[in-house]
C-alpha positions in Angstrom: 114.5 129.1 97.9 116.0 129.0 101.5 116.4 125.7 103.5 117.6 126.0 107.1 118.2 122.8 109.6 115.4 121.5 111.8 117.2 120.7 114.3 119.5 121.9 116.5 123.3 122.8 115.7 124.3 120.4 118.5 121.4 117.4 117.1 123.4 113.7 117.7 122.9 113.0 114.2 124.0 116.2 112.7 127.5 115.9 114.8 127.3 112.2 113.2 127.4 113.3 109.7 129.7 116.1 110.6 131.8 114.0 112.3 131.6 111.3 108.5 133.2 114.5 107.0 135.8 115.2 109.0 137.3 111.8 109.0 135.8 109.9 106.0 135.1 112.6 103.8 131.7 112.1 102.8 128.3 110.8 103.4 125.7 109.9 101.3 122.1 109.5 101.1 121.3 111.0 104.8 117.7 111.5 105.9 117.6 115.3 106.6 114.6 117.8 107.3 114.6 121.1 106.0 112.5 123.9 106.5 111.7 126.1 103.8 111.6 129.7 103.7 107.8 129.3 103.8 108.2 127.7 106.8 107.5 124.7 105.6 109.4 121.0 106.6 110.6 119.1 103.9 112.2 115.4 104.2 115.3 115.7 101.8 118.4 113.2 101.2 121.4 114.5 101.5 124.6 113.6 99.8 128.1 115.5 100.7 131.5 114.9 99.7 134.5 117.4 101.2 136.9 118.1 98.4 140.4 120.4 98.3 140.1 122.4 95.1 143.2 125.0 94.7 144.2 125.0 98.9 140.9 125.5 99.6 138.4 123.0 101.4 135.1 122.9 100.0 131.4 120.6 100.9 129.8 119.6 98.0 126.2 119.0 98.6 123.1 116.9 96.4 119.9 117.7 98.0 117.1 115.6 96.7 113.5 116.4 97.4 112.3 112.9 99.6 108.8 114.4 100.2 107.0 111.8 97.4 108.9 108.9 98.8 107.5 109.8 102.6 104.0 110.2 101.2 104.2 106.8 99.8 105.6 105.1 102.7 102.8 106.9 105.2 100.0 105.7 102.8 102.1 102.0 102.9 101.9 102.6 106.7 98.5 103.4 107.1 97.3 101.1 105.1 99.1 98.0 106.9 97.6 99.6 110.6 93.7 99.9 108.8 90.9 97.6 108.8 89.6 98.0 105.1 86.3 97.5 105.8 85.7 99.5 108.7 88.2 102.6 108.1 89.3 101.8 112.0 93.0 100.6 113.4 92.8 96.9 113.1 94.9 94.4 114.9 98.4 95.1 114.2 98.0 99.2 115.1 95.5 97.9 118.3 98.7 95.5 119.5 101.0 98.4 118.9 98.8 100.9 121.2 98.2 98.5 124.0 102.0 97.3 124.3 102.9 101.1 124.7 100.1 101.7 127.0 99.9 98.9 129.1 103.8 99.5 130.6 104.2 103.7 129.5 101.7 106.1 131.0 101.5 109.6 132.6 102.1 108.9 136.6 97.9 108.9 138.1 96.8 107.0 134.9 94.8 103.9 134.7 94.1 101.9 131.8 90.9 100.5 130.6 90.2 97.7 128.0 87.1 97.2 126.6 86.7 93.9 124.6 83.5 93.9 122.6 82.5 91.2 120.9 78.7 92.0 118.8 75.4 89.8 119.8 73.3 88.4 116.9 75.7 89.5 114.3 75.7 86.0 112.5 71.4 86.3 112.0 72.3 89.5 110.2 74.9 88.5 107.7 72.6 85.0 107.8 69.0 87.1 106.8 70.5 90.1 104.7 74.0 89.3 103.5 77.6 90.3 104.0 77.7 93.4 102.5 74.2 94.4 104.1 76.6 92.9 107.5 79.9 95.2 106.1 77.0 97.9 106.2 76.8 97.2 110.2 80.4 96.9 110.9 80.6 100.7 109.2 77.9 101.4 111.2 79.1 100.2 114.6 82.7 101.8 113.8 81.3 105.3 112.9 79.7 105.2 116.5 83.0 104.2 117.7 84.3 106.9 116.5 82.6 109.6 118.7 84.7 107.7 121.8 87.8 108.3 120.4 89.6 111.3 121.4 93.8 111.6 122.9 92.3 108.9 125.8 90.4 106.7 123.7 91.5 104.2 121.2 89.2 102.3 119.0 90.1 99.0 116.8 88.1 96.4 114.7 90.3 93.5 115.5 88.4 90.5 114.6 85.2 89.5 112.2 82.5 91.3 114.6 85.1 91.9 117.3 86.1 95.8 118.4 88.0 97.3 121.0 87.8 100.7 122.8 91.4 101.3 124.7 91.2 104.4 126.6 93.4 105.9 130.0 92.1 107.7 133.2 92.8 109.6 136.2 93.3 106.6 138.8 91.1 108.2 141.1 88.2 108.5 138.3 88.1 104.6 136.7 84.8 104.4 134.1 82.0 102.8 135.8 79.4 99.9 134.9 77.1 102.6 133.6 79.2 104.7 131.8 80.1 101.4 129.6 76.6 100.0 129.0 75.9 103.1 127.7 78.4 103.3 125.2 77.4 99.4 124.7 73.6 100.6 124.2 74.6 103.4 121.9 77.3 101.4 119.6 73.7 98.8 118.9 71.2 101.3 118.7 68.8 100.5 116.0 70.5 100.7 112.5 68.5 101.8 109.1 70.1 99.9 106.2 68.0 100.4 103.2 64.8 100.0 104.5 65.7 97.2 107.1 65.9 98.2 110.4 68.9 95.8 112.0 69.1 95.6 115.3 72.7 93.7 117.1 73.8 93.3 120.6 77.4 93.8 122.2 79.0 91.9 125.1 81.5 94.2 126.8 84.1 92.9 129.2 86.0 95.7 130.7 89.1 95.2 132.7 90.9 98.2 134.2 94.2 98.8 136.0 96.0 101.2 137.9 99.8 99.8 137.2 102.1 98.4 134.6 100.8 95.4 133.5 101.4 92.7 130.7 99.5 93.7 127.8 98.5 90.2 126.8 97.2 89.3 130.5 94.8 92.6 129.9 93.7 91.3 127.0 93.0 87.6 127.9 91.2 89.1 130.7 89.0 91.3 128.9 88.4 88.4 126.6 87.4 86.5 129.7 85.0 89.6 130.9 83.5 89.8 127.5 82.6 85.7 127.7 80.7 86.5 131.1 79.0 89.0 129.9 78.0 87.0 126.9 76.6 84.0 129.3 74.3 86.6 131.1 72.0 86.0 127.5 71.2 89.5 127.8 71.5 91.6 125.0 73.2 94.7 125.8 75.8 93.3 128.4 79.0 94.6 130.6 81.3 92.7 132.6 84.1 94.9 134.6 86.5 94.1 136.8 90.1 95.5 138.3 92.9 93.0 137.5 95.6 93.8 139.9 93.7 93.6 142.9 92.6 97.3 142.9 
C-alpha cells in the first residue's frame, strides 16, 4: 500500500505540523488525508514523534485508518440537517443555506424565497389520519424534489410548512407564473390508497437582487405567504422585490 499527501507540500497545516516537529518534537492525533495508490482519499490520524537513535534523526509515524469514524460523524450530520418524515433538509440545514445565501453569491445573482405554507392540510390529517397526512407530506416533498437542482434548495421546516430557496441571473427573476405553477404542481391530486386527497399551497415569494438579512427575507416571505392565504383561493402566490427593485 502507497499513501501520498493530498495536499500540497507548501499546505498551512502541513508546515504547522512540520513546524510541531522541529520545535516540540512531536504531534499527535492530526487529521490527515491520504490518497491511496488506488487513487483513493482516506481520512487517517496521524501521530509523529522525532527521535535521535545512534546520531541519526529519525520520524516515527502511527497512521490510523479514520475512515469509520468520518462515516459515523456524516450519518450524525445528516441526520441532525433531515426532516425524518419527509427525507428533505429541515430547519436547521434550511437556516444554514439561507444565512450563506442571503450575504455570499456569484456577482449578477438574485435570491428567491419561496415560503409555502399547505391549504386544507388540517381536513386531511382530520378525515384520514396522520400517517395517511405523513403520506402527503412524502408526497408534496417528492414533487419538491424535481425543483431542486445547484440553484434550488428545498426544506420542510414546519408541520405543513416548506420552503423552495433558489438563485438567478438578476436580469432573469422567476415570475408569478412560473411559481403558481410549481404551486399547482406541488397539490396536484394525490392517490393514497384509494383516496384521492386533494391540498392547497399559499406561496409568498420574495426576491432580491443584493445582500440582505436573512431573517428580514424570511419574515417577508412569511408575510407574502399570509396574503396569499387571505385571497381564499386555493392555489395562491404572492411576490414581491424587497429592496425596492
Amino acid at each position: 500500500m502507497y499513501l501520498d499527501t493530498v495536499r500540497s507540500l507548501d499546505d498551512p497545516e502541513r508546515l504547522r505540523r512540520l513546524h510541531e516537529l522541529e520545535t516540540v518534537g512531536l504531534y499527535q492525533l492530526e487529521e490527515v488525508d491520504l490518497r491511496h495508490s488506488s487513487g483513493r482519499v482516506i481520512p487517517t490520524l496521524i501521530s509523529t514523534q522525532r527521535r535521535t537513535i545512534n546520531g541519526e534523526r529519525l520520524d516515527i509515524e502511527i497512521i490510523i485508518d479514520n475512515s469509520e469514524r468520518k462515516a459515523v460523524e456524516r450519518r450524525i450530520l445528516e441526520a441532525a440537517y433531515t426532516d425524518v418524515v419527509t427525507g428533505l433538509p429541515n430547519r436547521a440545514a434550511f437556516d444554514h443555506r439561507l444565512r450563506n445565501l442571503s450575504t455570499q453569491r456569484p456577482s449578477g445573482q438574485g435570491l428567491a424565497l419561496a415560503y409555502i405554507d399547505l391549504n386544507g392540510f388540517k381536513s386531511v390529517n382530520d378525515r384520514y389520519g396522520h400517517l395517511v397526512g405523513d403520506r402527503v407530506l412524502r408526497g408534496v416533498a417528492e414533487r419538491l424534489r424535481a425543483y431542486v437542482d445547484p440553484q434550488h434548495f428545498a426544506a420542510r421546516i414546519g408541520g405543513d410548512e416548506f420552503v423552495l430557496l433558489s438563485t438567478f441571473p438578476r436580469d432573469e427573476p422567476p415570475t408569478a407564473a412560473e411559481l403558481q405553477a410549481i404551486a399547482e404542481a406541488i397539490c396536484a391530486v394525490m392517490l393514497v390508497d384509494d383516496s384521492r386527497i386533494t391540498i392547497g399551497a399559499a406561496l409568498g415569494v420574495a426576491l432580491t437582487g443584493e445582500a440582505v438579512d436573512a431573517d428580514a427575507l424570511l419574515r417577508r416571505a412569511d408575510i407574502l405567504m399570509y396574503a396569499a392565504k387571505a385571497t381564499g383561493r386555493a392555489v395562491a402566490v404572492d411576490l414581491k422585490w424587497i429592496d425596492g427593485t
